[in-house]
The first five atom37 places (N, CA, C, CB, O) and aatype in JSON, in Angstrom:
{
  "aatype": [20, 20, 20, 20, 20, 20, 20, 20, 20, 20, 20, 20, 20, 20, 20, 20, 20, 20, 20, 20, 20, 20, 20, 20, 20, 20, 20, 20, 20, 20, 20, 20, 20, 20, 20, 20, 20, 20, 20, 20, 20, 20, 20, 20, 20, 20, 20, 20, 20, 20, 20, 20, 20, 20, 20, 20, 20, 20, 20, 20, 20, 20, 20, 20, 20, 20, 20, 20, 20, 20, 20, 20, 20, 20, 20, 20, 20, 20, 20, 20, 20, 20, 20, 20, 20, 20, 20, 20, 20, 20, 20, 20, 20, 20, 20, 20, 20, 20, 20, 20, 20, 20, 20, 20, 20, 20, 20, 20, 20, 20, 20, 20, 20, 20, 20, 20, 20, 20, 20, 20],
  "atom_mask": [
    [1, 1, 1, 1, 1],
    [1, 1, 1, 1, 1],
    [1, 1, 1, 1, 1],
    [1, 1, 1, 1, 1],
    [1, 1, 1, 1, 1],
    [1, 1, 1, 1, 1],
    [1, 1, 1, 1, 1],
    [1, 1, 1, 1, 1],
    [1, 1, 1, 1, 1],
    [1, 1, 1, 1, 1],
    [1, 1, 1, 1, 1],
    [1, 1, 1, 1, 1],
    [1, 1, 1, 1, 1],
    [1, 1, 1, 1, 1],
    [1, 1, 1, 1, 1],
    [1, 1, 1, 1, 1],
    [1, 1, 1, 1, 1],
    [1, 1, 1, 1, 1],
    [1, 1, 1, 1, 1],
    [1, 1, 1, 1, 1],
    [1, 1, 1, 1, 1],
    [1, 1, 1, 1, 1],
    [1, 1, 1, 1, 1],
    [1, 1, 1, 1, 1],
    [1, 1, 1, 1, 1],
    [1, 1, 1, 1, 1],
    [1, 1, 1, 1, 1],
    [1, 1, 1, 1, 1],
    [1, 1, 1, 1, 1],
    [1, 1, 1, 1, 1],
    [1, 1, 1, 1, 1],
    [1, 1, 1, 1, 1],
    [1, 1, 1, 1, 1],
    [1, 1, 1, 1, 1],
    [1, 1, 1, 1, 1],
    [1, 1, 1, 1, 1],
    [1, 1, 1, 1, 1],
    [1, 1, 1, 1, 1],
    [1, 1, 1, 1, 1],
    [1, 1, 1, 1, 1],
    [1, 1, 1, 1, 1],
    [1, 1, 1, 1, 1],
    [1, 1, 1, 1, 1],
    [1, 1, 1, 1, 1],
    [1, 1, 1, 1, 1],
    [1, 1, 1, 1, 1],
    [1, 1, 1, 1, 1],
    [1, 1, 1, 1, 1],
    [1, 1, 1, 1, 1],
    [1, 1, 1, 1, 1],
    [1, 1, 1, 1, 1],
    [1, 1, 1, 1, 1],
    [1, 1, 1, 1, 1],
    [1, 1, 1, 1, 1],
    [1, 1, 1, 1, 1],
    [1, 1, 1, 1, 1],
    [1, 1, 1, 1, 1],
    [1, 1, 1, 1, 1],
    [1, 1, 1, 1, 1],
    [1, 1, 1, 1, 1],
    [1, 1, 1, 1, 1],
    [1, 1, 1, 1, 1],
    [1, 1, 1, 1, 1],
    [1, 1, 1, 1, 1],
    [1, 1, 1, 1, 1],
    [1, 1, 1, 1, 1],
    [1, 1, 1, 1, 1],
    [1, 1, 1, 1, 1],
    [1, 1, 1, 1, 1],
    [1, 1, 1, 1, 1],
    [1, 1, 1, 1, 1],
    [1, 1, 1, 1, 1],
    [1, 1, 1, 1, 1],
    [1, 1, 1, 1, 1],
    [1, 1, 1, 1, 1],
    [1, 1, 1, 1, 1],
    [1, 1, 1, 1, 1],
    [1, 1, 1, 1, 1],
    [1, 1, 1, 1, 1],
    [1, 1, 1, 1, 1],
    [1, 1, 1, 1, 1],
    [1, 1, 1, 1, 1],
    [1, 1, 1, 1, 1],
    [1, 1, 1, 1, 1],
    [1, 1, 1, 1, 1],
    [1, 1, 1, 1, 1],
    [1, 1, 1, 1, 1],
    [1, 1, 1, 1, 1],
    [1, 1, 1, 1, 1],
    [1, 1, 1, 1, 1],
    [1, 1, 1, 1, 1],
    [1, 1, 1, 1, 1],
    [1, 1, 1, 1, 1],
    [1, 1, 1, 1, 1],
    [1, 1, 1, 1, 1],
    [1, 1, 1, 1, 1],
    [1, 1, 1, 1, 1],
    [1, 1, 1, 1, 1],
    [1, 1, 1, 1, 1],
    [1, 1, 1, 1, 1],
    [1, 1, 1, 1, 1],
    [1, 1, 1, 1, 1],
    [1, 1, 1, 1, 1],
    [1, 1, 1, 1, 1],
    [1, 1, 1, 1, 1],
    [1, 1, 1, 1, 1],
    [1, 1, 1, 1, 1],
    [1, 1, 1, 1, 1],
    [1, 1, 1, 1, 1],
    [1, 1, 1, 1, 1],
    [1, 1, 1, 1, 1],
    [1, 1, 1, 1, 1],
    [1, 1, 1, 1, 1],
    [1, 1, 1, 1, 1],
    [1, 1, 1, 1, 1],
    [1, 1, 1, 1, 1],
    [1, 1, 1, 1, 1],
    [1, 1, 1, 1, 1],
    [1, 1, 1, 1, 1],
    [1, 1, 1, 1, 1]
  ],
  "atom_positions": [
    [[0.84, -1.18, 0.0], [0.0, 0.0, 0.0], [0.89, 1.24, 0.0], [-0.96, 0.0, 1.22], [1.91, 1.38, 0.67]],
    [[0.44, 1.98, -0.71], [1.52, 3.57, -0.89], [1.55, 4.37, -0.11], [1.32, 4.52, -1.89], [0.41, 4.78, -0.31]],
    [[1.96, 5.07, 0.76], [1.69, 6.29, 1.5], [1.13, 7.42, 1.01], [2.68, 6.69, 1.98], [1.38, 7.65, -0.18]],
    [[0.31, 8.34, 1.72], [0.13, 9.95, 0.56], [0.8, 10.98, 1.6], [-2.0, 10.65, 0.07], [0.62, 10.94, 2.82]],
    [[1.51, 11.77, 1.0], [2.3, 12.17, 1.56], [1.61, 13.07, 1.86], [3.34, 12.27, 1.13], [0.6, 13.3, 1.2]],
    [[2.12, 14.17, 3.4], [1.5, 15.06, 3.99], [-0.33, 14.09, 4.59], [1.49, 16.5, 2.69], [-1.46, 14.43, 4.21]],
    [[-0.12, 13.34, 5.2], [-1.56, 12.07, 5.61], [-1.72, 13.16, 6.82], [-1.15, 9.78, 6.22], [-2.82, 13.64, 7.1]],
    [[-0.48, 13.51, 7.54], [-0.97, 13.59, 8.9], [-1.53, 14.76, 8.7], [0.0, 13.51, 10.09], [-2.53, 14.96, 9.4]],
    [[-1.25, 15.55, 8.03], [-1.58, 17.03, 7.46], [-2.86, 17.4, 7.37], [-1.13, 17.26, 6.16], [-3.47, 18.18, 8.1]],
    [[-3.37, 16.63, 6.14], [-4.78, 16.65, 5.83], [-5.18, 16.15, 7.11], [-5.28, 15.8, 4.53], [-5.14, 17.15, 7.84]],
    [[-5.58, 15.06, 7.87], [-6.05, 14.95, 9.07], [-6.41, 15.55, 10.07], [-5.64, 14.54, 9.41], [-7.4, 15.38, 10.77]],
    [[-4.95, 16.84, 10.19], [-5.37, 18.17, 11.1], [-6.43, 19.08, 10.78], [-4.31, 19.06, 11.18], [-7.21, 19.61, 11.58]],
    [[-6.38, 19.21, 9.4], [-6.94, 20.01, 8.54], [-8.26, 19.43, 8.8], [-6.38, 20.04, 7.12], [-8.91, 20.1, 9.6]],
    [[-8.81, 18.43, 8.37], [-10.2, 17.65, 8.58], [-10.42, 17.78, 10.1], [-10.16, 15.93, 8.08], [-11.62, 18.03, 10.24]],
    [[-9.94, 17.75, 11.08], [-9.95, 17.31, 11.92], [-10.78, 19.06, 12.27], [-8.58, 16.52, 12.43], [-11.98, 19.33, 12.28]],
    [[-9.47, 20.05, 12.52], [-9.85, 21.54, 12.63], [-11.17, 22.26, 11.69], [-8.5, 22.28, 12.23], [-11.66, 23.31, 12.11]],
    [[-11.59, 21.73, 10.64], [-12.54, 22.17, 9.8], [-13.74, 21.78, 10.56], [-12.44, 21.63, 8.4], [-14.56, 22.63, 10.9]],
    [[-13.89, 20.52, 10.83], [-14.87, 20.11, 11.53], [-15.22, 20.55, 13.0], [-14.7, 18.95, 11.46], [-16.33, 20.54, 13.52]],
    [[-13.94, 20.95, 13.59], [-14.4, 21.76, 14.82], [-14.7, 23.47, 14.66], [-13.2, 21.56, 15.91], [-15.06, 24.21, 15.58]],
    [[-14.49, 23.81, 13.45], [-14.84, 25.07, 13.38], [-15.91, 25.01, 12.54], [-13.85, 25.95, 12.99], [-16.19, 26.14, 12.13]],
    [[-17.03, 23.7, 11.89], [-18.33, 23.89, 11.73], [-19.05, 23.64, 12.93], [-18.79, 23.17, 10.72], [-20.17, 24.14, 12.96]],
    [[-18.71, 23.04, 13.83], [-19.81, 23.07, 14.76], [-19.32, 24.1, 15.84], [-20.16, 21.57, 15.36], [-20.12, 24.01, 16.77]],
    [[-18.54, 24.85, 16.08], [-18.05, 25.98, 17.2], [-18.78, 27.78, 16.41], [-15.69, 25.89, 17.27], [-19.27, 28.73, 17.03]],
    [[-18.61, 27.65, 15.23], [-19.62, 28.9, 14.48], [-20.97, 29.46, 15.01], [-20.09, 28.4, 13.11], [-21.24, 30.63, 14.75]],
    [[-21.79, 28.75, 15.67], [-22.63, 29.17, 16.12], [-22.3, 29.66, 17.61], [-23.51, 28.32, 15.89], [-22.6, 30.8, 17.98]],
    [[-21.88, 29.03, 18.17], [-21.71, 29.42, 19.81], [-20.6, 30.56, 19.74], [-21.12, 27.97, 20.92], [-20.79, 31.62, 20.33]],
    [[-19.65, 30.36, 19.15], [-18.03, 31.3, 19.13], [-17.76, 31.28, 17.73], [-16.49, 30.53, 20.04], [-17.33, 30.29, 17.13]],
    [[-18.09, 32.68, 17.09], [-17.53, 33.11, 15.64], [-15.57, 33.6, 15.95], [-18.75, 34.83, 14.99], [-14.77, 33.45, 15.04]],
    [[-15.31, 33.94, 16.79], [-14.03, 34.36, 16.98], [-13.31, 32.73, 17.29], [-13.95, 35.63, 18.31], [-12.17, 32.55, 16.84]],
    [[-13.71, 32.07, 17.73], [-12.86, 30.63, 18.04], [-12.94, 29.97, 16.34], [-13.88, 29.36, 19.52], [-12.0, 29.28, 15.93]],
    [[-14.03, 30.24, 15.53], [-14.14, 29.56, 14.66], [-13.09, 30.27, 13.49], [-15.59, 29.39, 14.43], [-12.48, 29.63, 12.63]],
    [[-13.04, 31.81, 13.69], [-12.22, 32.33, 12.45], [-10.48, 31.72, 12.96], [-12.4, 34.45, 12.29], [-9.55, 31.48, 12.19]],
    [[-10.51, 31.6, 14.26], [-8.82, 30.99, 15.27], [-8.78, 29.87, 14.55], [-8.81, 30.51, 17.31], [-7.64, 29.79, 14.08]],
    [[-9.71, 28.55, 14.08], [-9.6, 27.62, 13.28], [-9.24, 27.51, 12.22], [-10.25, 27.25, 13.22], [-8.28, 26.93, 11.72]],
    [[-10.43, 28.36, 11.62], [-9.97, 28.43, 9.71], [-8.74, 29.18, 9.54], [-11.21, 29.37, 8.57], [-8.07, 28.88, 8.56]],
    [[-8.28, 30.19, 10.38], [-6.97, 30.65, 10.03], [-5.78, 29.65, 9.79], [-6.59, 31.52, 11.03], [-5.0, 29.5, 8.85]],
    [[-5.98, 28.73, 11.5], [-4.89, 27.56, 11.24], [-4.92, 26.4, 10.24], [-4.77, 26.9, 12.38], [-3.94, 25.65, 10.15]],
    [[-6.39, 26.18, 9.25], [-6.61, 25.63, 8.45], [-5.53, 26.05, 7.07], [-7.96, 25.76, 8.46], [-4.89, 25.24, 6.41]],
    [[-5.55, 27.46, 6.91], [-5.59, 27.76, 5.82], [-4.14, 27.71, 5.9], [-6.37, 28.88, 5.4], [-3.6, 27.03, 5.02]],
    [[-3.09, 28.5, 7.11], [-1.9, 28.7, 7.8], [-1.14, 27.11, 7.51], [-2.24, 29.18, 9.54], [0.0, 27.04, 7.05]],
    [[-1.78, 26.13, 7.78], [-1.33, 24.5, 7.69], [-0.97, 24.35, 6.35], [-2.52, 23.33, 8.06], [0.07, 23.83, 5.94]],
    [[-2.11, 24.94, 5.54], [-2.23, 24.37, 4.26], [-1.1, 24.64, 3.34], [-3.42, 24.81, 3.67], [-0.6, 23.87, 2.51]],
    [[-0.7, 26.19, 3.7], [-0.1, 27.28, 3.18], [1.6, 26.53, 3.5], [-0.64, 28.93, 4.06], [2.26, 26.16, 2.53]],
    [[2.13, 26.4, 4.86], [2.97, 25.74, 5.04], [3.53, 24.52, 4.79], [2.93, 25.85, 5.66], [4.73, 24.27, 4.94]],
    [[2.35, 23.4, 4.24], [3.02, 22.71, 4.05], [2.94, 22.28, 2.44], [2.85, 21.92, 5.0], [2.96, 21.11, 2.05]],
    [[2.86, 23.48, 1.59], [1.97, 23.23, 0.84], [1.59, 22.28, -0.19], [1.93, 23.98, 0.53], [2.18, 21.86, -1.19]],
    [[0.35, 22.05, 0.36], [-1.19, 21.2, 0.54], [-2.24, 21.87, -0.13], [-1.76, 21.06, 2.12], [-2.56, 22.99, 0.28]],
    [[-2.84, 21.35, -1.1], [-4.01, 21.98, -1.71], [-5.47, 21.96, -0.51], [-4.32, 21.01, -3.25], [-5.49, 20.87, 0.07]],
    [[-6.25, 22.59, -0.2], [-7.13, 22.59, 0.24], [-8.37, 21.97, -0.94], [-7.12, 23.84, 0.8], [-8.56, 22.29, -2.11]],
    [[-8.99, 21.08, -0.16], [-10.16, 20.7, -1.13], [-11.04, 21.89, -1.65], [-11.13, 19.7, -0.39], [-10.9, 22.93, -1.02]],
    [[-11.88, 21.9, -2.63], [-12.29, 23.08, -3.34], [-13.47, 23.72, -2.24], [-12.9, 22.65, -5.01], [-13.58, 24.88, -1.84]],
    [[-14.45, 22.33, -1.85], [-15.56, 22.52, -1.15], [-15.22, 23.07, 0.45], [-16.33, 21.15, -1.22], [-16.07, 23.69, 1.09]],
    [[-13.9, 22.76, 0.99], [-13.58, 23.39, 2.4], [-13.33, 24.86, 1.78], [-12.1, 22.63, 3.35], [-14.12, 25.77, 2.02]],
    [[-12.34, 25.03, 1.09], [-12.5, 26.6, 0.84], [-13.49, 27.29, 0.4], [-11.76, 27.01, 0.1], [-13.63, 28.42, 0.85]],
    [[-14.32, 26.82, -0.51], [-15.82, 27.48, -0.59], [-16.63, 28.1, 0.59], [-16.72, 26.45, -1.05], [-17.19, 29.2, 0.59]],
    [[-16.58, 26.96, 1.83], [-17.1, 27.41, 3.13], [-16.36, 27.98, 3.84], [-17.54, 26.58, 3.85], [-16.31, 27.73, 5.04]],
    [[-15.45, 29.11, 3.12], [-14.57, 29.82, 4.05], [-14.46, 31.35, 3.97], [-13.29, 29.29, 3.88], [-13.34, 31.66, 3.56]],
    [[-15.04, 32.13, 4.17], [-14.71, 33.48, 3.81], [-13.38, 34.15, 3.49], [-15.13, 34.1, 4.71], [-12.55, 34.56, 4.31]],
    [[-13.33, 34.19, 2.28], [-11.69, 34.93, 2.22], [-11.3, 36.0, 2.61], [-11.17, 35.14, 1.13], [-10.08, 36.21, 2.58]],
    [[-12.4, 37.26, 3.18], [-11.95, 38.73, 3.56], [-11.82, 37.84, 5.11], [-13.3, 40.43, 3.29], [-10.83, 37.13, 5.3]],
    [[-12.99, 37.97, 6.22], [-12.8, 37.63, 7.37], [-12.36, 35.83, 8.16], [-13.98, 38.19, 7.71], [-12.46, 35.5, 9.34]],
    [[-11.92, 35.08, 7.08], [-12.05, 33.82, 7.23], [-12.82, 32.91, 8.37], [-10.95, 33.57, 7.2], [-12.26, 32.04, 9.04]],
    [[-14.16, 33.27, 8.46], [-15.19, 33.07, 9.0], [-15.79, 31.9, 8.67], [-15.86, 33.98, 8.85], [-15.82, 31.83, 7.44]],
    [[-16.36, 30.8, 9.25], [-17.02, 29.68, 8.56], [-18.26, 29.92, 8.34], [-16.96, 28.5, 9.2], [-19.1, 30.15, 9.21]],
    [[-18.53, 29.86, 6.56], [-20.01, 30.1, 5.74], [-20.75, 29.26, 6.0], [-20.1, 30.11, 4.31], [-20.68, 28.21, 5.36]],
    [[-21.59, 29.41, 6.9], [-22.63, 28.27, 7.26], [-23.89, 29.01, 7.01], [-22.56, 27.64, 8.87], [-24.06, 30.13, 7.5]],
    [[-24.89, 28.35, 6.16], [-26.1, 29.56, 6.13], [-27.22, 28.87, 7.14], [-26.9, 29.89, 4.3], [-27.53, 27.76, 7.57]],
    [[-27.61, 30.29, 7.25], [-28.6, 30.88, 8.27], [-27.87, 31.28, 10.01], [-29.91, 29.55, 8.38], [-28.28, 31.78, 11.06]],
    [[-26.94, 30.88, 9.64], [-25.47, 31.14, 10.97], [-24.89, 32.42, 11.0], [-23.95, 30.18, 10.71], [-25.02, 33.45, 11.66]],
    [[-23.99, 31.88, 9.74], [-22.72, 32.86, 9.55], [-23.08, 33.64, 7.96], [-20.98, 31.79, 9.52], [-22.58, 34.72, 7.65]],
    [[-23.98, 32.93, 7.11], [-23.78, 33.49, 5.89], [-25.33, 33.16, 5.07], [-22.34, 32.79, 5.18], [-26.02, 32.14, 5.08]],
    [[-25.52, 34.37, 4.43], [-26.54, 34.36, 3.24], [-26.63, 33.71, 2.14], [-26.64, 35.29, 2.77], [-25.88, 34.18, 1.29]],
    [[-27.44, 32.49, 1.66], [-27.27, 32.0, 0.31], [-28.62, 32.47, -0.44], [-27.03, 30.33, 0.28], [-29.78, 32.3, -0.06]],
    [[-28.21, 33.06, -1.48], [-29.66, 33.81, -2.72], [-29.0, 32.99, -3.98], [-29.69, 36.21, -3.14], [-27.88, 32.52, -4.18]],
    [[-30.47, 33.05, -4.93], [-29.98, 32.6, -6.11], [-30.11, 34.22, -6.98], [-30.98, 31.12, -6.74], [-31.1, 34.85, -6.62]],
    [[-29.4, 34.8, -7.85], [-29.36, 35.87, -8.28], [-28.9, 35.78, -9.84], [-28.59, 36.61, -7.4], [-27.84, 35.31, -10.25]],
    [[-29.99, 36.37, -10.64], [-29.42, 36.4, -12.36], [-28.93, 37.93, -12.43], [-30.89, 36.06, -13.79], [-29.01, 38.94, -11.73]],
    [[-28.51, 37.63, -13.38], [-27.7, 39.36, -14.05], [-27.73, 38.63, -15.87], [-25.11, 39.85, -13.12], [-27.45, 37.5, -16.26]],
    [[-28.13, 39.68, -16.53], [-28.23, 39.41, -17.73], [-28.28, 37.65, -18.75], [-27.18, 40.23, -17.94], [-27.69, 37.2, -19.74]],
    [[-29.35, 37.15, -17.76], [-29.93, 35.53, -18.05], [-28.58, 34.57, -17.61], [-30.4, 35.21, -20.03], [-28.36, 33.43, -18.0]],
    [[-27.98, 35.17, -16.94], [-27.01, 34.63, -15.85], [-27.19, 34.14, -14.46], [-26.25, 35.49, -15.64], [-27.76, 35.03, -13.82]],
    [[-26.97, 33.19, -13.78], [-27.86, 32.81, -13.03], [-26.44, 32.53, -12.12], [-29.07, 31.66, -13.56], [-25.5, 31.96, -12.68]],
    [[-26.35, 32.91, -10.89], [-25.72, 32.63, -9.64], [-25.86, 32.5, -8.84], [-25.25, 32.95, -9.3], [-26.97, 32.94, -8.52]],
    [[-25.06, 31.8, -7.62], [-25.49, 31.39, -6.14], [-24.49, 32.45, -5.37], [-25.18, 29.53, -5.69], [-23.26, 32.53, -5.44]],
    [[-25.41, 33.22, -4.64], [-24.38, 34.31, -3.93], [-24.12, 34.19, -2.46], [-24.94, 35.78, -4.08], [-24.97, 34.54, -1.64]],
    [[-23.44, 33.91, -2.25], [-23.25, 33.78, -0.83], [-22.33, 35.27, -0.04], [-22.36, 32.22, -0.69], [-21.27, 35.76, -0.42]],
    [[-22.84, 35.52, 0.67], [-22.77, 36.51, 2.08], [-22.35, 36.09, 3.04], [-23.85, 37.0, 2.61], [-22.96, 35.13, 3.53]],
    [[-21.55, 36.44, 3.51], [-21.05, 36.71, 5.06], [-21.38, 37.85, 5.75], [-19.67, 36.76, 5.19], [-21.21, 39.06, 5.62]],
    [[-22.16, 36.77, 6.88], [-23.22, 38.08, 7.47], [-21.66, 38.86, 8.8], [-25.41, 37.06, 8.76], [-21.72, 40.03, 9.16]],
    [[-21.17, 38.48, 9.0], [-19.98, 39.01, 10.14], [-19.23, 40.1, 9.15], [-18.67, 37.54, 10.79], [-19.38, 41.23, 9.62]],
    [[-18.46, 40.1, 7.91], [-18.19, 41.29, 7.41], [-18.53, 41.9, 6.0], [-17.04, 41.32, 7.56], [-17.98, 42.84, 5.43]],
    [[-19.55, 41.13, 5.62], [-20.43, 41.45, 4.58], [-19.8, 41.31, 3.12], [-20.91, 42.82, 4.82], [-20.13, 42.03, 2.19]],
    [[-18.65, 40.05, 3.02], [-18.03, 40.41, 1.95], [-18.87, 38.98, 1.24], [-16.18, 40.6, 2.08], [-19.17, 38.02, 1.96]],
    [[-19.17, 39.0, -0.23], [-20.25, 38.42, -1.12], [-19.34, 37.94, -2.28], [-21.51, 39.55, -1.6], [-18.6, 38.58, -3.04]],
    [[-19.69, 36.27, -2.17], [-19.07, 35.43, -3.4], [-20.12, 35.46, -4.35], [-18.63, 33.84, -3.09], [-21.29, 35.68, -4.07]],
    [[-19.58, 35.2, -5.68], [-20.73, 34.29, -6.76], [-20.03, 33.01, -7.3], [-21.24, 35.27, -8.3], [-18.82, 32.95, -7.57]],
    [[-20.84, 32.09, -7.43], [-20.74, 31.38, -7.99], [-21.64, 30.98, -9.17], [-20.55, 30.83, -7.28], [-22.86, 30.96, -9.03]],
    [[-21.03, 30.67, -10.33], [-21.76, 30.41, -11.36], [-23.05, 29.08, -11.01], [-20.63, 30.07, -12.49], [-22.94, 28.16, -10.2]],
    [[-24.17, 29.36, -11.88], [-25.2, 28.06, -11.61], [-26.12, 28.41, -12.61], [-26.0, 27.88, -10.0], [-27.26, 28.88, -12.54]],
    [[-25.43, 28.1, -13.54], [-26.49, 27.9, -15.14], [-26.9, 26.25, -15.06], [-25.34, 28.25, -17.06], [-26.17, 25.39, -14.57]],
    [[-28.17, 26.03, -15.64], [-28.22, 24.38, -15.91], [-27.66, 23.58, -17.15], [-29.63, 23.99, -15.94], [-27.54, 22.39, -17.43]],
    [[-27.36, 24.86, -17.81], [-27.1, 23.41, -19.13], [-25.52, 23.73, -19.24], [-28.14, 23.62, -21.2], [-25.0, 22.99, -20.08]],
    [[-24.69, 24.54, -18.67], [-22.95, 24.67, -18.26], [-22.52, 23.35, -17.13], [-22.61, 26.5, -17.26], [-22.95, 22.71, -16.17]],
    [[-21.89, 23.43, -17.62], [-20.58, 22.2, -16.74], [-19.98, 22.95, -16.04], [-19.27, 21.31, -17.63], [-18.79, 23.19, -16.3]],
    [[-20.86, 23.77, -14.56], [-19.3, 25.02, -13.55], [-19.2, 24.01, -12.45], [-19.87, 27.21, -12.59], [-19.87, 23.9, -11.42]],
    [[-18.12, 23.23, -12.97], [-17.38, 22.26, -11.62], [-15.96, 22.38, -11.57], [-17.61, 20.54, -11.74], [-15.34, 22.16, -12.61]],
    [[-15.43, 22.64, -10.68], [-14.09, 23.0, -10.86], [-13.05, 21.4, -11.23], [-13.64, 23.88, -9.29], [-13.24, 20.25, -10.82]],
    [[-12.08, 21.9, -12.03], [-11.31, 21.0, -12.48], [-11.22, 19.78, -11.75], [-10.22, 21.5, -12.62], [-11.62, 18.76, -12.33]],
    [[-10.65, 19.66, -10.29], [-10.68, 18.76, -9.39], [-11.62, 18.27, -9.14], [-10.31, 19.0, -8.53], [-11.45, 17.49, -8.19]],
    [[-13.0, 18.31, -9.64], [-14.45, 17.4, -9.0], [-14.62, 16.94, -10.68], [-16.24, 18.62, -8.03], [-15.57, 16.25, -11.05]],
    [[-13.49, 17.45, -11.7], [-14.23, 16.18, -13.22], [-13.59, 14.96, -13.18], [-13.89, 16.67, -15.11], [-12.49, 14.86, -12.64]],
    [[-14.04, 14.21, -13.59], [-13.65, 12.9, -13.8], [-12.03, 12.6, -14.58], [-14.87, 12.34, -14.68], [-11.32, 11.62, -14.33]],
    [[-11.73, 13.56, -15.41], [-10.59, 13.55, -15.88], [-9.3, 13.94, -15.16], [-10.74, 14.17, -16.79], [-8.15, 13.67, -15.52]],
    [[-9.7, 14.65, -14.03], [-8.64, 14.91, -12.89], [-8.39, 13.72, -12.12], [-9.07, 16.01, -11.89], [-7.42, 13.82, -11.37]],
    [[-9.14, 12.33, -12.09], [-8.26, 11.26, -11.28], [-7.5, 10.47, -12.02], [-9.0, 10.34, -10.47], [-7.98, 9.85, -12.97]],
    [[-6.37, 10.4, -11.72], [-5.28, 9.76, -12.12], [-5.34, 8.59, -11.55], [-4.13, 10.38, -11.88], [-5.2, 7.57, -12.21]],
    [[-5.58, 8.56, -10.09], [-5.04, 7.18, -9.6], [-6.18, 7.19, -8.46], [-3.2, 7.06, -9.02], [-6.86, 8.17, -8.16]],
    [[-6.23, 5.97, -7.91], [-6.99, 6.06, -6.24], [-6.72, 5.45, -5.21], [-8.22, 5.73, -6.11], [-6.66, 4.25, -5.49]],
    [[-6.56, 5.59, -4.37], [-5.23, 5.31, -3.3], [-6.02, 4.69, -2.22], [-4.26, 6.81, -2.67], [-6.37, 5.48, -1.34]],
    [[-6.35, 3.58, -2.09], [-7.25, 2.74, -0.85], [-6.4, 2.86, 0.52], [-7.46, 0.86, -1.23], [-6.82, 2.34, 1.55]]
  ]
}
């Protein structure tokens, strides 16, 4: 069996993500102390962060996007353009994400052509 290198890494990372989705509601300041060291880990050792942990992460206040918590989700068109906007209600800074139905918006790493190998 192969090793993946940086194992213990990701682990912290999973490990800290998950305590800063359920600490967001009770303590927003303990939870941004998390995602900082999330991102701080990632950065040091560098480690890609999965696409979907950084999605739930505010990049101005690094706050965990949890809606009806921490953050606003609307669906919003602009010229038969159709997006998912998410808000952060702590410093009000607003993502879009694309969400047309008949476009393929999945980032590179979630297509099928990005696995090379799979590591049991």
């Amino acid at each position: 069996m192969r090793k993946v290198q940086g194992n213990d890494t990701f682990q912290r990372i999973n490990f800290l993500y998950q305590l800063s989705k359920e600490v967001v509601e009770k303590n927003p300041a303990l939870s941004v102390y998390y995602d900082n060291l999330v991102i701080n880990i990632a950065k040091k050792s560098v480690l890609k962060i999965h696409p979907d942990i950084k999605r739930q992460i505010c990049k101005k206040c690094r706050c965990m996007l949890v809606d009806k918590k921490s953050s606003e989700i609307k669906l919003k068109t602009k010229n038969k353009l159709k997006f998912i906007s998410l808000k952060c209600t702590v410093c009000g800074y607003e993502r879009r994400f694309p969400a047309d139905k008949n476009k393929d918006h999945r980032v590179w790493l979630e297509k099928p052509e990005a696995v090379v190998e799979i590591i049991t």
